[in-house]
Backbone as ProteinMPNN parsed JSONL, in Angstrom:
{"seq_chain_A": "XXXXXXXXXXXXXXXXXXXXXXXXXXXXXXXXXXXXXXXXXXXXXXXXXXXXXXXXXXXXXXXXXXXXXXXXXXXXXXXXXXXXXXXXXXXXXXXXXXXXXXXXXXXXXXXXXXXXXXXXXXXXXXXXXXXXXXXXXXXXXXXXXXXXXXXXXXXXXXX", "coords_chain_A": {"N_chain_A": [[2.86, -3.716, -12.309], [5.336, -5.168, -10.332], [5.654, -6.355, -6.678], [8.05, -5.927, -5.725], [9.546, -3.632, -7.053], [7.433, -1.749, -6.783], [7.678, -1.813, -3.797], [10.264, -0.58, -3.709], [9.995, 2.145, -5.538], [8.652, 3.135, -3.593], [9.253, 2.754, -1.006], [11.921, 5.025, -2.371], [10.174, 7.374, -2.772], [9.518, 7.665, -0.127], [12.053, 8.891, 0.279], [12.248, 10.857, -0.593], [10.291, 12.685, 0.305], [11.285, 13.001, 2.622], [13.943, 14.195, 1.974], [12.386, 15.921, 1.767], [11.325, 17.403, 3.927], [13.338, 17.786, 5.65], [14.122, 20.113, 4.521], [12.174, 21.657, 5.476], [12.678, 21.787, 8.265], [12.285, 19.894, 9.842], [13.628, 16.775, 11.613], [14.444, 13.598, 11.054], [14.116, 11.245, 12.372], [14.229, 8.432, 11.71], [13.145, 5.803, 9.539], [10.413, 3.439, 8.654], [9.906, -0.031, 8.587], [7.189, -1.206, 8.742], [4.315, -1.701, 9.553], [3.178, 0.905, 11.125], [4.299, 3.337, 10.557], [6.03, 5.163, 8.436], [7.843, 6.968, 8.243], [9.885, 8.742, 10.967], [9.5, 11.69, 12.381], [10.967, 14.73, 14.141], [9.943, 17.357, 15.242], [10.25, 21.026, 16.537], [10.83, 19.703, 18.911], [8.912, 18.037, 19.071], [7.574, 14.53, 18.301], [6.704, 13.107, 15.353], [4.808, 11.357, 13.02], [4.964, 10.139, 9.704], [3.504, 8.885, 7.272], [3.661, 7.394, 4.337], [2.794, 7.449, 0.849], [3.389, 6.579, -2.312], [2.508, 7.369, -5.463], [2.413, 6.625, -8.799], [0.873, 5.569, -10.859], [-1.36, 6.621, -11.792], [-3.193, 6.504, -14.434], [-5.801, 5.416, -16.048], [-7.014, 2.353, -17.95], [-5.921, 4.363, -20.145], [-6.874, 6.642, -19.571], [-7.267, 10.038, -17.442], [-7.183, 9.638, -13.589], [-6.944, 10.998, -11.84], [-7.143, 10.145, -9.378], [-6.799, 9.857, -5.268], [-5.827, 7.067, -3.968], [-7.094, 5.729, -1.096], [-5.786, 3.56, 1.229], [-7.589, 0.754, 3.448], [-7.94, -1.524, 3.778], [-6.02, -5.019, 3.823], [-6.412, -8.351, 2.396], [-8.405, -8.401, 4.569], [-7.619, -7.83, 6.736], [-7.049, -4.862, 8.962], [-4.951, -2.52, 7.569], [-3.036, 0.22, 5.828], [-4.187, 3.383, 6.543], [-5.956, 2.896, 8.587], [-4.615, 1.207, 9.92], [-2.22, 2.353, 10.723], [0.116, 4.203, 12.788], [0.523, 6.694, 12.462], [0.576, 10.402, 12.314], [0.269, 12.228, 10.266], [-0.524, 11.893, 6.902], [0.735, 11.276, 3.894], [0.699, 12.062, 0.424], [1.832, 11.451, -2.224], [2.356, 12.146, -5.269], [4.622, 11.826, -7.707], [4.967, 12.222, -10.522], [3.323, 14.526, -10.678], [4.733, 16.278, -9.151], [3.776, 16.792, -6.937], [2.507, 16.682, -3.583], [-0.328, 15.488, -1.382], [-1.133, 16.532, 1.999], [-2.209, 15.592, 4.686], [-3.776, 15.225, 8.034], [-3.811, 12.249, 9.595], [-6.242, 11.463, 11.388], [-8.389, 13.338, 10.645], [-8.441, 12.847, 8.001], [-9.668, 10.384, 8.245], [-12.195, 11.349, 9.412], [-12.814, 12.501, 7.393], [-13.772, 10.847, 5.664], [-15.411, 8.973, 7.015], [-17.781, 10.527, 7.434], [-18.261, 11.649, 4.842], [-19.883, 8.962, 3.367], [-20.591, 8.867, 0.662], [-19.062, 10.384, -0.78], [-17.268, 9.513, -2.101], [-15.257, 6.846, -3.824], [-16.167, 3.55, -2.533], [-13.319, 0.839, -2.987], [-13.403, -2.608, -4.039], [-11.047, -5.425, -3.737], [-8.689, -4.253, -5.023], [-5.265, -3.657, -5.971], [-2.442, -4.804, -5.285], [-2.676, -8.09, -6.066], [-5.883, -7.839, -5.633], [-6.208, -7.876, -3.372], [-6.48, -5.342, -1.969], [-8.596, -2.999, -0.226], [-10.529, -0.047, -0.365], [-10.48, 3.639, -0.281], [-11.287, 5.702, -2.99], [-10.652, 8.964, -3.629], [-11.27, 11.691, -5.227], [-8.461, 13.967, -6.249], [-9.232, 16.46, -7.573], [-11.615, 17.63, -7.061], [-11.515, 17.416, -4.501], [-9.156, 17.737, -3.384], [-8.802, 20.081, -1.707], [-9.329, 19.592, 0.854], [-6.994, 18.344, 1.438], [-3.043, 20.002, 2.357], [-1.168, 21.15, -0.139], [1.618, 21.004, -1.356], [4.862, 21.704, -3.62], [7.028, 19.396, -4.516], [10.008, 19.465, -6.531], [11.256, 17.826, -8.648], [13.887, 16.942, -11.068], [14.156, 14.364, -12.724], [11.967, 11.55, -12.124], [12.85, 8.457, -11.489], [12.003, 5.736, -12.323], [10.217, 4.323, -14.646], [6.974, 4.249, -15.233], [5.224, 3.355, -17.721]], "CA_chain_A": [[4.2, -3.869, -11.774], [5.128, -6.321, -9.418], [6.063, -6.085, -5.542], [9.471, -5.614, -5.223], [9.63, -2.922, -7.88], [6.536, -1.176, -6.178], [8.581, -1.683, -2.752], [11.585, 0.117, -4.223], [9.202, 3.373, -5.619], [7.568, 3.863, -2.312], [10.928, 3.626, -0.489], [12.173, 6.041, -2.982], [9.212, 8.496, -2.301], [10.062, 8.285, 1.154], [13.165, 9.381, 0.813], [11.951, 12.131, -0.837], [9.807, 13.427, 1.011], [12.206, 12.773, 4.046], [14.584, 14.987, 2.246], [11.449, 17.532, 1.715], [10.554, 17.408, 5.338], [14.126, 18.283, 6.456], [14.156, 21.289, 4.209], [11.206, 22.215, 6.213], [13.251, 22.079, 9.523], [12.052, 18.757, 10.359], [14.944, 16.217, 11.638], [14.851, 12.799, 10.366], [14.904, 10.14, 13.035], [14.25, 6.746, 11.133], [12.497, 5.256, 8.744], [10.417, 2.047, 9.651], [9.275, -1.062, 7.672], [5.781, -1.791, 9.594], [2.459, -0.545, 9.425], [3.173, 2.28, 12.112], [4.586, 4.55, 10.596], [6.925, 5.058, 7.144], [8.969, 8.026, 8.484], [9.359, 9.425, 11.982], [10.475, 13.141, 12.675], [10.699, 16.007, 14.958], [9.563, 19.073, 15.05], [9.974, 21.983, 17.068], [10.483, 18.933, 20.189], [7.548, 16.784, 19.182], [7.823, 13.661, 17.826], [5.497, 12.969, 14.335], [4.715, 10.075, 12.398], [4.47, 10.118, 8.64], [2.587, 7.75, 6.146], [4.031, 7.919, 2.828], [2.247, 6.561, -0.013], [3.892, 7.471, -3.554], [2.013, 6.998, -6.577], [2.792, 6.637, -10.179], [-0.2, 5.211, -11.252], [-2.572, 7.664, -12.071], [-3.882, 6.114, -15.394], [-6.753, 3.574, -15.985], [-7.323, 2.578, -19.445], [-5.687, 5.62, -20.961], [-7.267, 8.3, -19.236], [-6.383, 10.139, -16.107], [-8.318, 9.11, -12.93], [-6.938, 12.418, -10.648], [-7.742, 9.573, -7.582], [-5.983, 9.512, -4.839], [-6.187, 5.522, -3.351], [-6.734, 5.571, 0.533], [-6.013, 1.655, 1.457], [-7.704, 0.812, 4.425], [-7.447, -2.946, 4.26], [-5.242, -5.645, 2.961], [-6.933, -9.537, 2.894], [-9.441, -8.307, 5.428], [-6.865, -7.079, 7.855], [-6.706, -3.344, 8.747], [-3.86, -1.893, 7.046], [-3.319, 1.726, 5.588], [-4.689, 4.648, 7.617], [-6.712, 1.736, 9.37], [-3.637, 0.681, 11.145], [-0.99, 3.238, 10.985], [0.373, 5.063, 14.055], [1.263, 8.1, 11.929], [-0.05, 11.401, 12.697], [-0.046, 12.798, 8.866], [-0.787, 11.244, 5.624], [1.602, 12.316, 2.745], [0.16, 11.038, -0.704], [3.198, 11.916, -3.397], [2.385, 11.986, -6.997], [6.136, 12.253, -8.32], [4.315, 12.751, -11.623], [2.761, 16.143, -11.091], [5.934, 16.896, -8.717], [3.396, 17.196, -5.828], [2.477, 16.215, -2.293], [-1.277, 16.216, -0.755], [-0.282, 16.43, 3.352], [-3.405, 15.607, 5.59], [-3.614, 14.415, 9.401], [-4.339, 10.798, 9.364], [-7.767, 11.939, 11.729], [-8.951, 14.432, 9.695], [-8.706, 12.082, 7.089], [-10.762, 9.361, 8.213], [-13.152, 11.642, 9.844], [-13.564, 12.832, 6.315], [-14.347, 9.517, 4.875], [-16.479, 8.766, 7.78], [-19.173, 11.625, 7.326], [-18.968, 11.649, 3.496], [-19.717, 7.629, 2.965], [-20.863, 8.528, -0.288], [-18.699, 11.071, -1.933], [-15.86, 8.522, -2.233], [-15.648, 5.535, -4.1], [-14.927, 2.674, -2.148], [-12.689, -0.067, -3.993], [-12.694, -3.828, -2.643], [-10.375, -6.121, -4.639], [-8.113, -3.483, -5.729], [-4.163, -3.557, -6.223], [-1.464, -6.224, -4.688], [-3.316, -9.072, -6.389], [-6.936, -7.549, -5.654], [-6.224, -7.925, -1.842], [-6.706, -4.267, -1.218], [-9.697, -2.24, -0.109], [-9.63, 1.09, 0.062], [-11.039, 4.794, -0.782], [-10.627, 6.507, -3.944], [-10.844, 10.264, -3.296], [-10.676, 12.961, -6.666], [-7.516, 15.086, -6.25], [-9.692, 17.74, -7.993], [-12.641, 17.744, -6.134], [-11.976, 17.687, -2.662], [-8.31, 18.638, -2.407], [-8.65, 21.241, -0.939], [-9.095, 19.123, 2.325], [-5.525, 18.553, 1.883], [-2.142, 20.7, 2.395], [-0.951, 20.751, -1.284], [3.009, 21.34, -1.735], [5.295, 21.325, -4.452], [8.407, 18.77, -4.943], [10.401, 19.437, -7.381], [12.407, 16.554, -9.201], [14.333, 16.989, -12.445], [13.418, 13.593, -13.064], [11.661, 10.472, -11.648], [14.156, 7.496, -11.689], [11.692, 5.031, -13.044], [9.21, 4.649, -15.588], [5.964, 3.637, -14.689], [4.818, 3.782, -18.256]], "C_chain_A": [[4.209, -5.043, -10.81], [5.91, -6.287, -8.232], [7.077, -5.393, -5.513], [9.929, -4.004, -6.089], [8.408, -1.838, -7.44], [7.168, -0.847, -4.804], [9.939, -0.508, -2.853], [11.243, 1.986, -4.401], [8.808, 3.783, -4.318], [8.651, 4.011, -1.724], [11.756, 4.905, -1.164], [11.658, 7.54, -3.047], [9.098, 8.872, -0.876], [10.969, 8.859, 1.765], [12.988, 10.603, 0.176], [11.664, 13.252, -0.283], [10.218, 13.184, 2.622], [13.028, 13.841, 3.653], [13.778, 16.504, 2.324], [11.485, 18.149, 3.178], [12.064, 18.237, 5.953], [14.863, 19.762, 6.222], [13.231, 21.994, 4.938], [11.218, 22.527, 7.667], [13.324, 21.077, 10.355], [13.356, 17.678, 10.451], [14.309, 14.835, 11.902], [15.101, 12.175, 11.4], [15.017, 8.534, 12.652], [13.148, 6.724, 10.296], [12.027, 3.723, 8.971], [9.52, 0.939, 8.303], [7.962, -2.034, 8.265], [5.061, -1.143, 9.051], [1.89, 0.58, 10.237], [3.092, 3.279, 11.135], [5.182, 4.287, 9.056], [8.295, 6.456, 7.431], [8.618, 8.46, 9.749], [10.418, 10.265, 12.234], [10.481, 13.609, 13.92], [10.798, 16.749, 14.586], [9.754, 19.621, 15.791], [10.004, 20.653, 18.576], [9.659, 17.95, 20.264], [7.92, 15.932, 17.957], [6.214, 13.374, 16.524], [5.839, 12.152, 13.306], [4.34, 10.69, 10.715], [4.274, 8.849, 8.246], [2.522, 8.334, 4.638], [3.589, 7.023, 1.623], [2.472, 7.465, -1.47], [3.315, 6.387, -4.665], [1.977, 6.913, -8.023], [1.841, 6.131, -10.711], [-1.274, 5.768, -11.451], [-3.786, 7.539, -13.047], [-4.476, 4.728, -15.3], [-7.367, 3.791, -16.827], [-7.263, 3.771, -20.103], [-6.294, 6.408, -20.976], [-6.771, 8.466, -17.521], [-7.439, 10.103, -15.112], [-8.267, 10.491, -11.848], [-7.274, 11.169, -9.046], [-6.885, 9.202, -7.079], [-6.373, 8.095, -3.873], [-5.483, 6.139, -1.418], [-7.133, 3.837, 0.845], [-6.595, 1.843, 2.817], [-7.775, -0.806, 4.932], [-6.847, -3.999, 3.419], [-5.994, -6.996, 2.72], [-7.404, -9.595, 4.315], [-9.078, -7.672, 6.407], [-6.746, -5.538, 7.621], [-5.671, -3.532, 7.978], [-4.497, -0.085, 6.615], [-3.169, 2.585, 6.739], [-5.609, 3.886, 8.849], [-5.205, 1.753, 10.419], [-2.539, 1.28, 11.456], [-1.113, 3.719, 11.994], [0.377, 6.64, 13.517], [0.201, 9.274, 11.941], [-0.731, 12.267, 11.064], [0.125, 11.802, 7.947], [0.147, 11.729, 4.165], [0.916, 11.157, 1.396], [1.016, 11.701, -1.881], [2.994, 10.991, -4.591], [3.465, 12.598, -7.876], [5.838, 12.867, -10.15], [4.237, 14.149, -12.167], [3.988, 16.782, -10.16], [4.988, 17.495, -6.947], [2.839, 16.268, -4.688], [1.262, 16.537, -1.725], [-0.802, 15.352, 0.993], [-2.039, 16.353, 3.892], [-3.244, 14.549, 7.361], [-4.804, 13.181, 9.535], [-6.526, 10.895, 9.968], [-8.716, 12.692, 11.253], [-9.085, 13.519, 8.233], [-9.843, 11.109, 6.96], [-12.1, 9.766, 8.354], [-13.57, 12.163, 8.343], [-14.25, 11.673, 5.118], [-15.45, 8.912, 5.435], [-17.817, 9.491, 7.435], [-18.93, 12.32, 6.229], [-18.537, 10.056, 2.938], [-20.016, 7.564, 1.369], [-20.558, 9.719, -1.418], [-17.084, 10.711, -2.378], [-16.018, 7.421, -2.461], [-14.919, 4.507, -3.322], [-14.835, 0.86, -3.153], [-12.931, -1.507, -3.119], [-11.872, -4.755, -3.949], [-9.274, -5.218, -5.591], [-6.645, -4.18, -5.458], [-3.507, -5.29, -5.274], [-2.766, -7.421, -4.572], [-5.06, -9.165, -6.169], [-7.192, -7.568, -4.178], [-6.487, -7.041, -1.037], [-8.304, -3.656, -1.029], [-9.534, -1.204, 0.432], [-10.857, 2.558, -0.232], [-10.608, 5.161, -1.887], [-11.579, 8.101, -3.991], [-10.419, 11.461, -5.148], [-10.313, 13.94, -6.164], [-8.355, 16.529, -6.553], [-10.83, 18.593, -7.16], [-12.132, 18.024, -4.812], [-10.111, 17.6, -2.241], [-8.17, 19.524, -1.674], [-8.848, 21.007, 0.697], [-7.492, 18.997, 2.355], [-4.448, 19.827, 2.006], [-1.518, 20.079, 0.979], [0.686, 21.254, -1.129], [3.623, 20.603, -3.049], [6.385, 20.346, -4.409], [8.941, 18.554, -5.992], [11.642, 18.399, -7.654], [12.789, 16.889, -10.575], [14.03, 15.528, -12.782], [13.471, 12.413, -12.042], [12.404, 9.19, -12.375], [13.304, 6.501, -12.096], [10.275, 5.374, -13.555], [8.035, 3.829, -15.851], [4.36, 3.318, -16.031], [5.23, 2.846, -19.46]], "O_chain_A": [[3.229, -5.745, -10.563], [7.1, -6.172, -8.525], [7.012, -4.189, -5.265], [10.749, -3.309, -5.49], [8.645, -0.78, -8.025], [7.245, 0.353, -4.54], [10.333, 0.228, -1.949], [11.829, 2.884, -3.797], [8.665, 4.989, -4.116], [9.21, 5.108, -1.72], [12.213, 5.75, -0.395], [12.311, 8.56, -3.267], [8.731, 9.959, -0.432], [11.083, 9.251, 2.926], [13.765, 11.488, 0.536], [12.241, 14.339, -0.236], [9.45, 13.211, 3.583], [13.179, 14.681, 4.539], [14.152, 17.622, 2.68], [11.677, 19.345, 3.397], [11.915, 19.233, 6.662], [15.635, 20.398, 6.94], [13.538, 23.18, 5.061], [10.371, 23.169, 8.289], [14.049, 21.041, 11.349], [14.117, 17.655, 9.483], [13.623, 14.763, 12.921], [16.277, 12.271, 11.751], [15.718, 7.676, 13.188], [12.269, 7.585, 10.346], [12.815, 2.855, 9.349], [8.746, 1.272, 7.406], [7.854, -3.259, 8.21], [5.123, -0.214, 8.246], [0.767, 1.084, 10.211], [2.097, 3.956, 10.876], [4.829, 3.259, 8.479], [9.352, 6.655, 6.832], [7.429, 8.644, 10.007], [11.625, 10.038, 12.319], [10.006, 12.921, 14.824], [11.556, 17.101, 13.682], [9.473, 18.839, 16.699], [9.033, 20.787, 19.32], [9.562, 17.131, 21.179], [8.408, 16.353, 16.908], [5.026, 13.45, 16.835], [6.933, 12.163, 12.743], [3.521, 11.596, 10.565], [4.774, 7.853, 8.769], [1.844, 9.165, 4.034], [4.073, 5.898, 1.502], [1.995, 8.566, -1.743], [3.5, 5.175, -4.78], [0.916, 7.455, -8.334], [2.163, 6.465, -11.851], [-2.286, 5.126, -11.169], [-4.899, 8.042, -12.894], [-4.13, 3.626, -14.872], [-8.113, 4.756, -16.994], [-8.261, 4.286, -20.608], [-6.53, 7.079, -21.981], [-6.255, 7.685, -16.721], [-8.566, 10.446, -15.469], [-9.229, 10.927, -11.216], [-7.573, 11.544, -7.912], [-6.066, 8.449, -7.605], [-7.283, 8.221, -3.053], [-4.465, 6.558, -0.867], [-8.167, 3.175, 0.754], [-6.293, 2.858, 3.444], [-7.694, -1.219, 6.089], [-7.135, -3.934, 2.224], [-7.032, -6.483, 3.139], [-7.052, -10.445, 5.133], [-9.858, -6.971, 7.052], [-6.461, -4.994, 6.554], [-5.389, -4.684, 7.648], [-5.532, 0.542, 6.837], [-2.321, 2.557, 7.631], [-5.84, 4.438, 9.925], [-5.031, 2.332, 11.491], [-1.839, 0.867, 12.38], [-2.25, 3.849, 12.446], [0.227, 7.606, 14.265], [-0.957, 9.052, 11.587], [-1.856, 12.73, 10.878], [0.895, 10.869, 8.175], [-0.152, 12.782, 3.602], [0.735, 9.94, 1.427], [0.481, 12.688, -2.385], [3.251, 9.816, -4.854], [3.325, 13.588, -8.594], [6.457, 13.748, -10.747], [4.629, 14.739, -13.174], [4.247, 17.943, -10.475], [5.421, 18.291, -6.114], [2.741, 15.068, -4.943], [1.204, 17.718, -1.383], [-0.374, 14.216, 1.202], [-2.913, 17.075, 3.412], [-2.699, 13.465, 7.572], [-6.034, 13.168, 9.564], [-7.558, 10.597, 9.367], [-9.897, 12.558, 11.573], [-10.037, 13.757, 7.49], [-10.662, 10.97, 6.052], [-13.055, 9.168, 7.857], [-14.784, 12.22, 8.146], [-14.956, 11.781, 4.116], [-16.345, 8.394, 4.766], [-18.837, 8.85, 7.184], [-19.218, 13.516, 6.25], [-17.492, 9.763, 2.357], [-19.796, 6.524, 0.748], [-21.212, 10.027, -2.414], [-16.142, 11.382, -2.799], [-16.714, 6.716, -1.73], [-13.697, 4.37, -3.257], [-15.675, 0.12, -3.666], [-12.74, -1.612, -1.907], [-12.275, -4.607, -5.103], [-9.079, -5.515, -6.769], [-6.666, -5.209, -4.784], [-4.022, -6.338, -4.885], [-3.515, -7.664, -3.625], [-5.638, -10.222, -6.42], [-8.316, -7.296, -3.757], [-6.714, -7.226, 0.159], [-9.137, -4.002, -1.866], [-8.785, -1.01, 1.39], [-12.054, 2.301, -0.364], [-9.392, 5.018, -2.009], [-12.761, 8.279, -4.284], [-9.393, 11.693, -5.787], [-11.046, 14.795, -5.668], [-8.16, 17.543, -5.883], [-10.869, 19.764, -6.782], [-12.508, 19.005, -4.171], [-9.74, 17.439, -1.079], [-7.192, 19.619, -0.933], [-8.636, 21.838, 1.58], [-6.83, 19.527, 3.247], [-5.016, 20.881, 1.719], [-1.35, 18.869, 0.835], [0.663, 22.315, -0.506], [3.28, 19.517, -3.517], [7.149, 21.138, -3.857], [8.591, 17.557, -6.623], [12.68, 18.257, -7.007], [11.836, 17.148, -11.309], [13.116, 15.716, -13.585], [14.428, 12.159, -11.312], [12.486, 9.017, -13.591], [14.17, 5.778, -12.59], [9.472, 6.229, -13.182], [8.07, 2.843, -16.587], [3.17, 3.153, -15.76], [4.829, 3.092, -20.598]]}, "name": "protein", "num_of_chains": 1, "seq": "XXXXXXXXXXXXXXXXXXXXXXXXXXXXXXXXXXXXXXXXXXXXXXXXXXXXXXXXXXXXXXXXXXXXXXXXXXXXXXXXXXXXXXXXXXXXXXXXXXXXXXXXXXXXXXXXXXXXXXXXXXXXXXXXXXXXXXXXXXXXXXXXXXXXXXXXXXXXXXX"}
C-alpha cells in the first residue's frame, strides 16, 4: 500500500477503537497526530494515553504470520513504543474483529527480558525504514488483554 492509504486505515482504527473505549465508559478527549499518543481518554478522573496501531496485514507470501509488529524505530530515530507517551498499547486486527490491549511498560519490559523469543525486524515496512519486534499472537498472547470488536464490515480491502 502506500502512505496516505495506510494513514487513512490507522485513523480509521482509531476511531474505532475510540468508539470501543467509550462503550467502555471511557470519555474521548482528542485524538493527536504525534508520536505521544494516538488517542487520549479518561477514566474514572485519570487521564490515559492510547497507542493505536491497526493492522490489515497479516499475510506474507500467502500464509498467515499471526505476528503482531511492535515498531520501535523509524530511520534510526525512536518511534513506536520507543517514543510514545501512551500508557496502553492497543494492536487492532480489524480482520479477526479483535484488539490485543497491553500497558506500553509491560510491554517493553517483556521484550526486554525475552531478547530472544521475538523476532526482531530491521528494514521492515514504510520503505524498509522500520525496525521493530515481531511477537506471535498465538504464542504469547496471553500477555495481552484480548477483546472483541465487532464490525459488520471493514471499509477497505487490504487484499
Amino acid at each position: 500500500m502506500n502512505f496516505p492509504t495506510d494513514l487513512k486505515q490507522g485513523q480509521l482504527g482509531e476511531r474505532i477503537i475510540a468508539k470501543w473505549l467509550e462503550n467502555k465508559n471511557f470519555e474521548i478527549i482528542d485524538f493527536s497526530n504525534t508520536k505521544d499518543y494516538d488517542i487520549r481518554t479518561r477514566y474514572k478522573d485519570k487521564e490515559i494515553l492510547f497507542e493505536v496501531k491497526t493492522d490489515l496485514y497479516e499475510y506474507y507470501k500467502k500464509r498467515t504470520t499471526n505476528n503482531l509488529f511492535i515498531e520501535v524505530s523509524c530511520n534510526g530515530v525512536a518511534s513506536g513504543i520507543s517514543s510514545s507517551k501512551s500508557h496502553i498499547f492497543a494492536y487492532y486486527l480489524p480482520i479477526h474483529n479483535k484488539v490485543y490491549m497491553i500497558y506500553i511498560e509491560k510491554l517493553k519490559k517483556l521484550i526486554q527480558e525475552n531478547p530472544y523469543a521475538f523476532y526482531r525486524t530491521s528494514q521492515s515496512g514504510d520503505g524498509g525504514r522500520v525496525n521493530g519486534f515481531l511477537i506471535d499472537r498465538i504464542k504469547y498472547g496471553h500477555y495481552f488483554n484480548q477483546y472483541d470488536i465487532t464490525l459488520k464490515k471493514w471499509p477497505f480491502n487490504p487484499y
